[in-house]
BANU-652390 format. One record per atom (N, C-alpha, C): residue number from 1; atom name; x, y, z. Coordinates in nm, 2 decimals. Layout:
 pos site      u      v      w
 NUM   CA      X      Y      Z
...
END
This chain:
 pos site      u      v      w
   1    N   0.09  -0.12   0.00
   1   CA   0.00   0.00   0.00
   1    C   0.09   0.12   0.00
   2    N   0.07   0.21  -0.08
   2   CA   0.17   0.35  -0.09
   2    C   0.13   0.46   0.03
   3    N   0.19   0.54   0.04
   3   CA   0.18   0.66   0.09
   3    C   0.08   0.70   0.09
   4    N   0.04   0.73  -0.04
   4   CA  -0.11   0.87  -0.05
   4    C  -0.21   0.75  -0.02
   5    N  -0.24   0.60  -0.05
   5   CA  -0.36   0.50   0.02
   5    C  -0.35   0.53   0.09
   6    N  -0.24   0.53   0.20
   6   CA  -0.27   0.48   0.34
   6    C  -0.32   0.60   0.39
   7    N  -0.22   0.73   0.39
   7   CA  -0.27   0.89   0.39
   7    C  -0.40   0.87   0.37
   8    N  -0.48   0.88   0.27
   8   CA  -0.63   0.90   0.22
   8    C  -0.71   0.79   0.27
   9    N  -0.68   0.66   0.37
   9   CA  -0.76   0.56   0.42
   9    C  -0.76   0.68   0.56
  10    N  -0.67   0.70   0.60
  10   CA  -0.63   0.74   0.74
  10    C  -0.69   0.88   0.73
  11    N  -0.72   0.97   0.66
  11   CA  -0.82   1.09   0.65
  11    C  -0.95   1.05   0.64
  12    N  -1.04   0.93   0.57
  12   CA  -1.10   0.88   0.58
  12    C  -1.19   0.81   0.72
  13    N  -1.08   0.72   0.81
  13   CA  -1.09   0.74   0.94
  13    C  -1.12   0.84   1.00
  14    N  -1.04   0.91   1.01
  14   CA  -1.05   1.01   1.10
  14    C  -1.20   1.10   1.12
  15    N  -1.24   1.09   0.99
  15   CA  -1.35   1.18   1.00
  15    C  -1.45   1.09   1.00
  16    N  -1.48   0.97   0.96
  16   CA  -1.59   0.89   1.04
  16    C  -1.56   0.90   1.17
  17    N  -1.43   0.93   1.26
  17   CA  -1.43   0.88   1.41
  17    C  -1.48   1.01   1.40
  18    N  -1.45   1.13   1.41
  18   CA  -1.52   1.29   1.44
  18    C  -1.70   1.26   1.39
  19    N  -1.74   1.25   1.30
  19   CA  -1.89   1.22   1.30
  19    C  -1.95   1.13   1.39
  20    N  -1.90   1.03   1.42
  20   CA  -1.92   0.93   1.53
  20    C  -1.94   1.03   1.68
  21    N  -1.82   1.12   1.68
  21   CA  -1.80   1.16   1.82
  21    C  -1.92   1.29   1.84
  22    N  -1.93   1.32   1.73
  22   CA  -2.04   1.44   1.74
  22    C  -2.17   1.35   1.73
  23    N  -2.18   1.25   1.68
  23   CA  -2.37   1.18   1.68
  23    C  -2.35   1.15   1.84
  24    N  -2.23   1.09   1.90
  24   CA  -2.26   1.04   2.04
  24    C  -2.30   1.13   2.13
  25    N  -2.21   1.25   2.07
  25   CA  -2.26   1.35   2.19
  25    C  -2.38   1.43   2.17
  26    N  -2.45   1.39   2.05
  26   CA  -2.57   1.50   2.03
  26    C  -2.67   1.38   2.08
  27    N  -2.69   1.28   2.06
  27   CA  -2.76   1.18   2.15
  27    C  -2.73   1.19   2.31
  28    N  -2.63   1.21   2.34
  28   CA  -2.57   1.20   2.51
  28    C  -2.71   1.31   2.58
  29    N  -2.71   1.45   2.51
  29   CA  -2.74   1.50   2.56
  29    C  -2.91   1.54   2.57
  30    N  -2.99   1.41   2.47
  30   CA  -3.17   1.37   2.53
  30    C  -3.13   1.23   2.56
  31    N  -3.20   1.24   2.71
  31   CA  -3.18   1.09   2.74
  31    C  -3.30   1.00   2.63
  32    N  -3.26   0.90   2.65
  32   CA  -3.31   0.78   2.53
  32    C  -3.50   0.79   2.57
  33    N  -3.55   0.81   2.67
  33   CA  -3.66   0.81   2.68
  33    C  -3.81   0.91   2.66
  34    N  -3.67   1.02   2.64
  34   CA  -3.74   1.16   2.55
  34    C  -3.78   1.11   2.45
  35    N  -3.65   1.07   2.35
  35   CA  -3.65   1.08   2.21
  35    C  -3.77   0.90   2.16
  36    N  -3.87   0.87   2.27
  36   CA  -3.98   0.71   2.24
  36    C  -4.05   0.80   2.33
  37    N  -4.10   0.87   2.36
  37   CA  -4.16   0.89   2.45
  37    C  -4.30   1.00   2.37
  38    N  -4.42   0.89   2.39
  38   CA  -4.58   0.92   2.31
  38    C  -4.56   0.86   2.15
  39    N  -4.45   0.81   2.11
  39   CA  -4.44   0.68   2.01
  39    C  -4.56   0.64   1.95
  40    N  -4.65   0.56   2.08
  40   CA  -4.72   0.48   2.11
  40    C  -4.86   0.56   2.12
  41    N  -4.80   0.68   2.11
  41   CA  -5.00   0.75   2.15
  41    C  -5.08   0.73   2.01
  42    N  -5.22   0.68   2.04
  42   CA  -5.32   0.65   1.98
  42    C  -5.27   0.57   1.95
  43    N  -5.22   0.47   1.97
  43   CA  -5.21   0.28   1.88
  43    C  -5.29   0.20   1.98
  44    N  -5.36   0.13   1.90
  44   CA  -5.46   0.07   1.97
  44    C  -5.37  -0.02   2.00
  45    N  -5.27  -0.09   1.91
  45   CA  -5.24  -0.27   1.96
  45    C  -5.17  -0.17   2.07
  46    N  -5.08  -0.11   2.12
  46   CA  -5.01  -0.07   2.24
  46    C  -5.13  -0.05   2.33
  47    N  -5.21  -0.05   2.35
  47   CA  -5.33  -0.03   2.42
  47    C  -5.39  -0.11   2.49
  48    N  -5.36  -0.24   2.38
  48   CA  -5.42  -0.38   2.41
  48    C  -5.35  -0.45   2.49
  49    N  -5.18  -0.43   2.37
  49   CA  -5.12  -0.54   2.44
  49    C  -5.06  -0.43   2.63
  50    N  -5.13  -0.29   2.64
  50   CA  -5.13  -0.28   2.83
  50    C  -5.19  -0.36   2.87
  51    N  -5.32  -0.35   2.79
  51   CA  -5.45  -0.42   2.91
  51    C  -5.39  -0.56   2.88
  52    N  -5.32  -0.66   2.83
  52   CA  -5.33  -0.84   2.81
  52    C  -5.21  -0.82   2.94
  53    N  -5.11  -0.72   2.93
  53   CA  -5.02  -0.71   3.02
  53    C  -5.08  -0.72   3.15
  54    N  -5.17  -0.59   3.18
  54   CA  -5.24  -0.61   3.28
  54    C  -5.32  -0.72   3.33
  55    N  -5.39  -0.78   3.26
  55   CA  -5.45  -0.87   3.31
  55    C  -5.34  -1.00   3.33
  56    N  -5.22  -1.01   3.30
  56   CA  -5.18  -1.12   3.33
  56    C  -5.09  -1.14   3.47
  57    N  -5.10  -1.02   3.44
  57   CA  -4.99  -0.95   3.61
  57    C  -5.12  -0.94   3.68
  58    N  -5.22  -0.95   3.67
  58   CA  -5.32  -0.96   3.79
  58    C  -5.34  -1.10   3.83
  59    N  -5.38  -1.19   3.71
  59   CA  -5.40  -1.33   3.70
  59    C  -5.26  -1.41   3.80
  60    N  -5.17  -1.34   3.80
  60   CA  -5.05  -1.41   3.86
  60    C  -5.08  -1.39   4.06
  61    N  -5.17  -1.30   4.04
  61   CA  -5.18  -1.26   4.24
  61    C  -5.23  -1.38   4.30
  62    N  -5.21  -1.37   4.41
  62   CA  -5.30  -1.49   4.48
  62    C  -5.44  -1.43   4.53
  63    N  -5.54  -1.55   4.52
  63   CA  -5.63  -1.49   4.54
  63    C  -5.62  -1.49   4.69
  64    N  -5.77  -1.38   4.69
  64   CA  -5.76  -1.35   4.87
  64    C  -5.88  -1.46   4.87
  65    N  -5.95  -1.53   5.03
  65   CA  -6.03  -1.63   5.05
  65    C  -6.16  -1.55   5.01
  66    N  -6.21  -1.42   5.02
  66   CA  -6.33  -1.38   5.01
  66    C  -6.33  -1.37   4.83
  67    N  -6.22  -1.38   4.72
  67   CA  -6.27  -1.38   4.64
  67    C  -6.18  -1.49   4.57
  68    N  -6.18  -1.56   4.58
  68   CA  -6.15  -1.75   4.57
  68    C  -6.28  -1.85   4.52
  69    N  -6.33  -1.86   4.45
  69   CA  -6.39  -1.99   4.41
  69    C  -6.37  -2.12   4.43
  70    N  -6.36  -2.15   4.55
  70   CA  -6.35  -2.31   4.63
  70    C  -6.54  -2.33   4.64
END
């Protein structure tokens, strides 16, 4: 590999690592939950799949004796 390759691979680097370092830090500075956050408003299936959530995390409680079916 000559001179001016390796030169013009290595200018090439460099400035992908510099765009890299400027995306990380313009991300750094909204935490990740801003930039999803209302995504999901008006979607029904996100809607549903709360309530299947919900109901399954309820289904997992123990029942109490007054509402027990024995």
């Amino acid at each position: 590999m000559s001179n001016t390759e390796l030169e013009a691979r290595l200018i090439a680097l460099e400035t992908e690592v510099a765009q890299l370092k400027a995306q990380q830090q313009t991300s750094a500075e909204t935490p990740w939950w801003e930039e999803i956050l209302g995504s999901f408003a008006n979607d029904p299936a996100y809607d549903e799949a709360m309530q299947l959530g919900r109901q399954y995390r309820e289904s997992l409680r123990p029942q109490t004796e007054s509402t027990s079916t024995t």
